[in-house]
N, CA, C and O atoms as CSV, one atom per row, in Angstrom:
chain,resi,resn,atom,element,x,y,z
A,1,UNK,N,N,54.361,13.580,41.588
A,1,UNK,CA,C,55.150,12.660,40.820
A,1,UNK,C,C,54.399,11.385,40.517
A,1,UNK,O,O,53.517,10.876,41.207
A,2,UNK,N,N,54.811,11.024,39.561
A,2,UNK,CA,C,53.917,9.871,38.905
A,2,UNK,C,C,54.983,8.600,39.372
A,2,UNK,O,O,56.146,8.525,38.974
A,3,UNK,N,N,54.418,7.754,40.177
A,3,UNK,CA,C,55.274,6.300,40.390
A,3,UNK,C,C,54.991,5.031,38.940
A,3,UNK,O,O,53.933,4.500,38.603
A,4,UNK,N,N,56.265,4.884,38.399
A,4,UNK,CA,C,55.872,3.468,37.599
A,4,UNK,C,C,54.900,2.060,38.154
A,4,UNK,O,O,55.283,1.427,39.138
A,5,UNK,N,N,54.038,1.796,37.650
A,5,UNK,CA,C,53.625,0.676,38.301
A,5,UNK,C,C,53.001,0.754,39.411
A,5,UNK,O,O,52.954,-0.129,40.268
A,6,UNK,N,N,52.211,2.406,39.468
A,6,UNK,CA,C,51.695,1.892,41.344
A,6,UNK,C,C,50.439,1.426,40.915
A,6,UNK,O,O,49.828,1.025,41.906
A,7,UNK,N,N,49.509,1.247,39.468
A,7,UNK,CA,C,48.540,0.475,39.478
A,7,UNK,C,C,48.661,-1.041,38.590
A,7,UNK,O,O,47.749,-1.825,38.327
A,8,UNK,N,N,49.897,-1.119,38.296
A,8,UNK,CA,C,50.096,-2.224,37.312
A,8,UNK,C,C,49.579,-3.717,37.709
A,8,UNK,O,O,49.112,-4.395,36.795
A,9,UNK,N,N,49.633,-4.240,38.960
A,9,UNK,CA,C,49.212,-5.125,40.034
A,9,UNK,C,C,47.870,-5.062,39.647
A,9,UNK,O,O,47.430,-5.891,38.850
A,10,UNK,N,N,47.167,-4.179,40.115
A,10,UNK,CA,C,45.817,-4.213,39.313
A,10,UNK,C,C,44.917,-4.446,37.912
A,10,UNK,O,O,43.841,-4.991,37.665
A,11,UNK,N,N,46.136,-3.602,36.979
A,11,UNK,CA,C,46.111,-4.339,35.400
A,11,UNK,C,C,45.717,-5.783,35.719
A,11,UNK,O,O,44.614,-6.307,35.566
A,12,UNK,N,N,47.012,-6.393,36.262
A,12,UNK,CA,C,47.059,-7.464,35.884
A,12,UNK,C,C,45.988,-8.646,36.582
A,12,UNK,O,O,45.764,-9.795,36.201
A,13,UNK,N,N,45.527,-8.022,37.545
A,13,UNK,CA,C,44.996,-8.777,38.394
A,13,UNK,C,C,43.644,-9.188,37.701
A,13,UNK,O,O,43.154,-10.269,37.376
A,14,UNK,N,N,43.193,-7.696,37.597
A,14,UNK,CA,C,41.962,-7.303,36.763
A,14,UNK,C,C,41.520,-8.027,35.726
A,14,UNK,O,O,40.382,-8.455,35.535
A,15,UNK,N,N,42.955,-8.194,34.740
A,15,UNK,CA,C,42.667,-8.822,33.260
A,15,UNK,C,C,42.086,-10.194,33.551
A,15,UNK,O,O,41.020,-10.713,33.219
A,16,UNK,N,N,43.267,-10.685,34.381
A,16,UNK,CA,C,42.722,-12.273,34.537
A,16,UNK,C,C,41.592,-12.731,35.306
A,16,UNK,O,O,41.098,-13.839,35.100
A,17,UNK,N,N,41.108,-11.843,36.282
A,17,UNK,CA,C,40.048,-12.336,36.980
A,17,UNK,C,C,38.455,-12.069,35.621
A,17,UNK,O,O,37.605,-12.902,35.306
A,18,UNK,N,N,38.573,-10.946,35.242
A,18,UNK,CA,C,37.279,-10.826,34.287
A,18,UNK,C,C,37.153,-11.848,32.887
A,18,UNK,O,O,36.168,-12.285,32.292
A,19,UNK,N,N,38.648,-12.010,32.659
A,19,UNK,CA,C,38.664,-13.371,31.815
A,19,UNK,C,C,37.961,-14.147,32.062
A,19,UNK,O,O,36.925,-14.444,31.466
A,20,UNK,N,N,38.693,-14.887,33.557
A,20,UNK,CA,C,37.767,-16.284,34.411
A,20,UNK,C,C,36.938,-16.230,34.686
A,20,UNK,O,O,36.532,-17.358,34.965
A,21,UNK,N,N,35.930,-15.194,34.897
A,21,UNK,CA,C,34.867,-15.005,35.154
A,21,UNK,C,C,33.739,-14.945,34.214
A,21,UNK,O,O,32.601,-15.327,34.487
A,22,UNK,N,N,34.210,-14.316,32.805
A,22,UNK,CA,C,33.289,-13.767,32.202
A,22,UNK,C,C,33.594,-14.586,30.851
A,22,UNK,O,O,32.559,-14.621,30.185
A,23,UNK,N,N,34.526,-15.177,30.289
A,23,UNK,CA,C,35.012,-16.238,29.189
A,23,UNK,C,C,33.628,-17.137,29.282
A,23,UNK,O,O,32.888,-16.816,30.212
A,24,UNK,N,N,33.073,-18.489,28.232
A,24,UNK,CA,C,32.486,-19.064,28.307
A,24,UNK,C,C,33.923,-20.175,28.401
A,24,UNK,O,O,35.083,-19.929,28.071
A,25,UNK,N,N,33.377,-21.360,28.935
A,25,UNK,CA,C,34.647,-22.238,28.613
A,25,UNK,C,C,35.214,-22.686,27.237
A,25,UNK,O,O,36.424,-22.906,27.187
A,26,UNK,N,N,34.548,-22.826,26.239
A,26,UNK,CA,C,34.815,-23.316,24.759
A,26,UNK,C,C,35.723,-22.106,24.455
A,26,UNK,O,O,36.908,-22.133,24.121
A,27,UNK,N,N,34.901,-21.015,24.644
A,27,UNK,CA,C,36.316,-19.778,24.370
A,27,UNK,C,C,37.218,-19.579,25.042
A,27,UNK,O,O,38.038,-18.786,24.578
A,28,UNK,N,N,37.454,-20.057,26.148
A,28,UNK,CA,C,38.896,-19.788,27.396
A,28,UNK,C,C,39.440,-20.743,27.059
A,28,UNK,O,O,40.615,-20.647,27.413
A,29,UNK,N,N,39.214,-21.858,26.442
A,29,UNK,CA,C,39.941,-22.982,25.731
A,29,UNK,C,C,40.873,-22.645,24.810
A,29,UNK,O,O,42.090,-22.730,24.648
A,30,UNK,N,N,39.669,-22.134,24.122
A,30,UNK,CA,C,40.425,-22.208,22.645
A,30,UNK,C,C,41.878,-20.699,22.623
A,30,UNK,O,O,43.023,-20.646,22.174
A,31,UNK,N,N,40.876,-19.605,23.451
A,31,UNK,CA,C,41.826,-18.364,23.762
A,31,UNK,C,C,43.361,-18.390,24.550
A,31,UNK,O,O,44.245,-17.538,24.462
A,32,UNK,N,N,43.364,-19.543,25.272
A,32,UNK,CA,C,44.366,-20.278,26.790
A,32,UNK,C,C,45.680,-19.795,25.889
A,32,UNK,O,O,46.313,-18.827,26.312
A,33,UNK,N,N,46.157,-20.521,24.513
A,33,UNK,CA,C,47.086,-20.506,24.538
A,33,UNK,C,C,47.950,-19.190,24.196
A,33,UNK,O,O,49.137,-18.928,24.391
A,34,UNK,N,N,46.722,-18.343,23.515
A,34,UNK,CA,C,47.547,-17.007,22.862
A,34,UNK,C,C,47.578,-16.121,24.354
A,34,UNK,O,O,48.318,-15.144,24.473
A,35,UNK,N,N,46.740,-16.559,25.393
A,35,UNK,CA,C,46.401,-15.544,26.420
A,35,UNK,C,C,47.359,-15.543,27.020
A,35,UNK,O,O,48.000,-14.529,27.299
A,36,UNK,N,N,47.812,-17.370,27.527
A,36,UNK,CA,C,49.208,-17.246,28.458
A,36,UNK,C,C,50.442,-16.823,27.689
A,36,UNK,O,O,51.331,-16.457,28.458
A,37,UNK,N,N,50.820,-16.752,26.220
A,37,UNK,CA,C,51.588,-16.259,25.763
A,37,UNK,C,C,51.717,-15.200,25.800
A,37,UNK,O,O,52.778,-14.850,26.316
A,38,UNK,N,N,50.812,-14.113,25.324
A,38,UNK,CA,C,51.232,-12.509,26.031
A,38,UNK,C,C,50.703,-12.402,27.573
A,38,UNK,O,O,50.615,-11.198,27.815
A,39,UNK,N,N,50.395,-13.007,28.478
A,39,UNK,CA,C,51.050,-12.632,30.084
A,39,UNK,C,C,52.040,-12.738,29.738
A,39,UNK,O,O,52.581,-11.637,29.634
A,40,UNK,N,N,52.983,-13.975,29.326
A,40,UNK,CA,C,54.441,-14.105,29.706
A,40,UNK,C,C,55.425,-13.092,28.947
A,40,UNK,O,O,56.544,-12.885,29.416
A,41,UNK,N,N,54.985,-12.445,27.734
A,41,UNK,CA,C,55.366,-11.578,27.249
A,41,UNK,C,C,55.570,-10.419,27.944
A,41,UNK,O,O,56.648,-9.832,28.034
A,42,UNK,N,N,54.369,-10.042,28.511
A,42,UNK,CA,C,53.889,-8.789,28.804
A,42,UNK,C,C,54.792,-9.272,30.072
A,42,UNK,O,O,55.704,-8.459,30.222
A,43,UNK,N,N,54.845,-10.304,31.020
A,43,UNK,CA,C,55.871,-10.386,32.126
A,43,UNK,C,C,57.403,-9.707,32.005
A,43,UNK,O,O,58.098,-8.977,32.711
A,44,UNK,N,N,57.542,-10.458,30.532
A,44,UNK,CA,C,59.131,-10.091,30.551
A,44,UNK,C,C,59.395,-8.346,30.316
A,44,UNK,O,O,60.296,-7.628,30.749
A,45,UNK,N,N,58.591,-8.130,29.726
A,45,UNK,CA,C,58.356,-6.778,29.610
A,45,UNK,C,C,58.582,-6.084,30.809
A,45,UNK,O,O,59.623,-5.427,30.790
A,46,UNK,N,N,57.842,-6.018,31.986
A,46,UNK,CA,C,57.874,-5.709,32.704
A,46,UNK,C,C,59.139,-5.740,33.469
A,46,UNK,O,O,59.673,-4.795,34.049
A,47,UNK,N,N,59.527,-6.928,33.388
A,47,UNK,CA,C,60.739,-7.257,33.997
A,47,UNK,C,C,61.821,-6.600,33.691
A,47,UNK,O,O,62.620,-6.354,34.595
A,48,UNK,N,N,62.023,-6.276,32.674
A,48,UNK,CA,C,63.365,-5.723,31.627
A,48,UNK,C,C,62.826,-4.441,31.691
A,48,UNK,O,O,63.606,-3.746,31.040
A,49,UNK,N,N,61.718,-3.584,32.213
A,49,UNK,CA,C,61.437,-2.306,32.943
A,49,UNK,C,C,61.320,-2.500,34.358
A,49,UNK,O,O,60.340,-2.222,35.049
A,50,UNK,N,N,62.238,-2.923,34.669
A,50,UNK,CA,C,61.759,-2.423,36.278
A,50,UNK,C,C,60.199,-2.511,37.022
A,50,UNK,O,O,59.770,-1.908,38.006
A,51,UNK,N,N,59.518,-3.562,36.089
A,51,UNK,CA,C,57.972,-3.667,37.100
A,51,UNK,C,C,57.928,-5.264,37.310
A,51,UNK,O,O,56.896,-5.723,36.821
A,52,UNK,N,N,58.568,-6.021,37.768
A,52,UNK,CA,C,58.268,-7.122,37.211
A,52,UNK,C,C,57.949,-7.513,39.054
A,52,UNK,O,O,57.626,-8.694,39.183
A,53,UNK,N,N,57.983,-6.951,40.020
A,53,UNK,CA,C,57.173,-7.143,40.855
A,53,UNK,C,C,55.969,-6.494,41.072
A,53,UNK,O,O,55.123,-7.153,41.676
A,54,UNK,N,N,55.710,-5.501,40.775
A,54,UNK,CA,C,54.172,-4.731,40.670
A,54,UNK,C,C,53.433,-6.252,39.683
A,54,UNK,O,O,52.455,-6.775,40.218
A,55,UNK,N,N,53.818,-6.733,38.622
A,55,UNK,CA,C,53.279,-7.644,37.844
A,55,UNK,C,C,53.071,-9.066,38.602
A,55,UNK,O,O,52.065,-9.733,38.364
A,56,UNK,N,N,53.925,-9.446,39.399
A,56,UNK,CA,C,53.967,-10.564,39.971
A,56,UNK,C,C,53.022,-10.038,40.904
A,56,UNK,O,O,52.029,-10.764,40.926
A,57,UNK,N,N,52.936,-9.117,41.642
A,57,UNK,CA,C,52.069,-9.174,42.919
A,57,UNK,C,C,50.381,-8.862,42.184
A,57,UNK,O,O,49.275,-8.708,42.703
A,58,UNK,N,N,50.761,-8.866,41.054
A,58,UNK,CA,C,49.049,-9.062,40.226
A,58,UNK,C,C,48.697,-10.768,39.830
A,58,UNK,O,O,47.525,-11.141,39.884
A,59,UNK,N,N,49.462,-11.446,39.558
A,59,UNK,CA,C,48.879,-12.449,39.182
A,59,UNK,C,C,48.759,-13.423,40.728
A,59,UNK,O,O,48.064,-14.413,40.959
A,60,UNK,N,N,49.756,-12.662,41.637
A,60,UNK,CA,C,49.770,-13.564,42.685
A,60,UNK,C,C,48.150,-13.546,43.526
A,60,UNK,O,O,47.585,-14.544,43.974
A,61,UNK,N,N,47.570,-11.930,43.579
A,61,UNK,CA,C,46.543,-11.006,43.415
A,61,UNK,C,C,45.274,-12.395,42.772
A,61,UNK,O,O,44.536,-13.202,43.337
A,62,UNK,N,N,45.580,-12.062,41.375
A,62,UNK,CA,C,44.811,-13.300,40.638
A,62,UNK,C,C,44.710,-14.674,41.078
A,62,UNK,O,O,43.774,-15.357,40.662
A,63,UNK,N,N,45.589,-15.170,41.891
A,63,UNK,CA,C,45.625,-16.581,42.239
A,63,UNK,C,C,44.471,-16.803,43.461
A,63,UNK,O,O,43.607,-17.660,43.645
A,64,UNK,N,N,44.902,-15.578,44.211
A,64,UNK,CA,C,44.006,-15.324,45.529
A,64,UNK,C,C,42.317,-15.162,45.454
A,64,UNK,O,O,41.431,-15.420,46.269
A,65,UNK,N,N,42.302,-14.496,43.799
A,65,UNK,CA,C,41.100,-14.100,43.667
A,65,UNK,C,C,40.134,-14.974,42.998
A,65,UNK,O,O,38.910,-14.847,43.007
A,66,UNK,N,N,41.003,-16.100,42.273
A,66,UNK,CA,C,40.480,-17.064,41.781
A,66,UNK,C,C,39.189,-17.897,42.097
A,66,UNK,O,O,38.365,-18.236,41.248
A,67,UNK,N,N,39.110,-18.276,43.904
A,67,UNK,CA,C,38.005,-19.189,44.038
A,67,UNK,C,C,36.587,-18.204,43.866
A,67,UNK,O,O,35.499,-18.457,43.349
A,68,UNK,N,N,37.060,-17.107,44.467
A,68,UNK,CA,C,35.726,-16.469,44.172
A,68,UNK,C,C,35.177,-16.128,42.948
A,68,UNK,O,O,34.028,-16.177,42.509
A,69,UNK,N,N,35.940,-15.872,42.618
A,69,UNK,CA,C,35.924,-15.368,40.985
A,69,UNK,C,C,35.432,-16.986,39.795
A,69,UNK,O,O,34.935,-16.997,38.669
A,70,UNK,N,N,35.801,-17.978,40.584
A,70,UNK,CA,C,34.457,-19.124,40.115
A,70,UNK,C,C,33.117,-19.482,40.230
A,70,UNK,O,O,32.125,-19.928,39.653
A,71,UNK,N,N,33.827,-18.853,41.789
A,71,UNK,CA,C,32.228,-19.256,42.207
A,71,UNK,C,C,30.795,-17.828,41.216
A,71,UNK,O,O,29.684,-17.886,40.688
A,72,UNK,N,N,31.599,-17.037,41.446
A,72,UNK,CA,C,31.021,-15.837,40.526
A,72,UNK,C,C,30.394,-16.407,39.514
A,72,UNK,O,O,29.190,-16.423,39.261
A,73,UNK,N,N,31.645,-17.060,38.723
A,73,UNK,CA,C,31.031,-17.137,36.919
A,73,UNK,C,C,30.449,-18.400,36.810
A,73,UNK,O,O,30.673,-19.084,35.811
A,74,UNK,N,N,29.739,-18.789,37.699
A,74,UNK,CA,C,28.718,-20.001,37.905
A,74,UNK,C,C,27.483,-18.915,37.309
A,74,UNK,O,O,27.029,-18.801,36.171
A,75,UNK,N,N,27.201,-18.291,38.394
A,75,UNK,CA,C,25.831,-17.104,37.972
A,75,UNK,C,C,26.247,-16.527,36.876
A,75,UNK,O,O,25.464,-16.892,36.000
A,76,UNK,N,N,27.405,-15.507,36.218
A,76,UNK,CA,C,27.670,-15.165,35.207
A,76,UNK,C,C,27.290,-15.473,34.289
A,76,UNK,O,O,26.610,-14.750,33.562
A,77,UNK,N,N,27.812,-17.365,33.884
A,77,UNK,CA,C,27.460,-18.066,32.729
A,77,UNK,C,C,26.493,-18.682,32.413
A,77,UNK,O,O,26.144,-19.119,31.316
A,78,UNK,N,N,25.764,-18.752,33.981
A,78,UNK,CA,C,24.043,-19.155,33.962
A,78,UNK,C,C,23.174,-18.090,32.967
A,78,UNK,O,O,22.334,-18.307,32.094
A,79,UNK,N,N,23.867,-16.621,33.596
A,79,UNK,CA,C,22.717,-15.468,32.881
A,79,UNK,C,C,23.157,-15.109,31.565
A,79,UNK,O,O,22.452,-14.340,30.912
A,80,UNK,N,N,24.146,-15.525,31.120
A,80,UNK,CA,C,25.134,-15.047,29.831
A,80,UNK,C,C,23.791,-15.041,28.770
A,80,UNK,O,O,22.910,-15.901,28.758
A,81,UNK,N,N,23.868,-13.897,27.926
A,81,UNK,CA,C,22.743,-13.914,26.332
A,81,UNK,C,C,23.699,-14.117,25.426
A,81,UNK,O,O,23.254,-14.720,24.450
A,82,UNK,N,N,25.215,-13.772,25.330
A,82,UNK,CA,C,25.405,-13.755,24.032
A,82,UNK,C,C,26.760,-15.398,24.080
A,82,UNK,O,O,27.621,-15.933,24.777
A,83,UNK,N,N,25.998,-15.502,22.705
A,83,UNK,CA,C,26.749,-16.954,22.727
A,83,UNK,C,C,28.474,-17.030,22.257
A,83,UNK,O,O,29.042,-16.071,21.734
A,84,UNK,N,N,29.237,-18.513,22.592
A,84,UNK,CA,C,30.834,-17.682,22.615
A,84,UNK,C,C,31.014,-17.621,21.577
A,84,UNK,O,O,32.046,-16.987,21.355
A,85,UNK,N,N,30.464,-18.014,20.593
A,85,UNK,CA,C,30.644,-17.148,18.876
A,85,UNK,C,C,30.678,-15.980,18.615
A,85,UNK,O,O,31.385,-15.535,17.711
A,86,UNK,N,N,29.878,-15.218,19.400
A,86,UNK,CA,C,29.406,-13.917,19.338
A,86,UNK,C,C,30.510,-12.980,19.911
A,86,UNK,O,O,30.918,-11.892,19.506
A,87,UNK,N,N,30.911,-13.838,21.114
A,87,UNK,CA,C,31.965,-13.467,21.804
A,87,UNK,C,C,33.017,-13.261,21.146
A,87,UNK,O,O,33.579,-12.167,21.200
A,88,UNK,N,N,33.591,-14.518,20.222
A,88,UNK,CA,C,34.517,-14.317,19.909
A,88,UNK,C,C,35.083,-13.603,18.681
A,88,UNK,O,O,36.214,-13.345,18.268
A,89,UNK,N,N,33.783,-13.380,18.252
A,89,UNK,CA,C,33.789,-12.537,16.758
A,89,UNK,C,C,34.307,-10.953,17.521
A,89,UNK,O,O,35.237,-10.262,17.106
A,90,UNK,N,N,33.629,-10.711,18.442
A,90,UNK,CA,C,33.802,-9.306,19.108
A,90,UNK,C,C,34.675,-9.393,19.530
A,90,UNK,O,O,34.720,-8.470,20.343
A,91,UNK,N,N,35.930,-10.160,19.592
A,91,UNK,CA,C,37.026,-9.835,20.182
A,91,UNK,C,C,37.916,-9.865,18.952
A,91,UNK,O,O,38.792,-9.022,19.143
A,92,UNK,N,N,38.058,-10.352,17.982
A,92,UNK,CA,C,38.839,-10.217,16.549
A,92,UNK,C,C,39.030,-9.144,16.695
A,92,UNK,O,O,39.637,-8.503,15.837
């Protein structure tokens, strides 16, 4: 049997940590506001299906994972080649 949501926690955890990590800042800026708008979307979603704790225990997940996940994208953005233009064209 397939459980709803037994990896959804991870979705979510996932999305936001490789964001913070791997975003340049000029683009996590400029990206911030459409990004936190669909989490909260994608929250209610969840919620109004029956996952809206598998989802919470992902961003809570994300909160935890946060310091490291800076200290990470120190080296990340040191070695980064492609510039956040480049970036952000590839995400259109």
């Amino acid at each position: 049997g397939r459980q709803p949501g037994r990896f959804g926690h991870l979705i979510v955890r996932n999305q936001i940590i490789v964001v913070l990590k791997n975003f340049p800042a000029a683009l996590l800026v400029r990206c911030l506001p459409r990004m936190l708008f669909f989490q909260v979307k994608w929250l209610l979603f969840d919620m109004l299906h029956g996952l809206g704790r598998p989802h919470l225990r992902g961003l809570a997940g994300a909160v935890r994972m946060a310091p490291g996940a800076l200290r990470k994208r120190r080296a990340i953005q040191r070695a980064r080649s492609a510039s956040a233009r480049a970036l952000e064209r590839a995400l259109q």
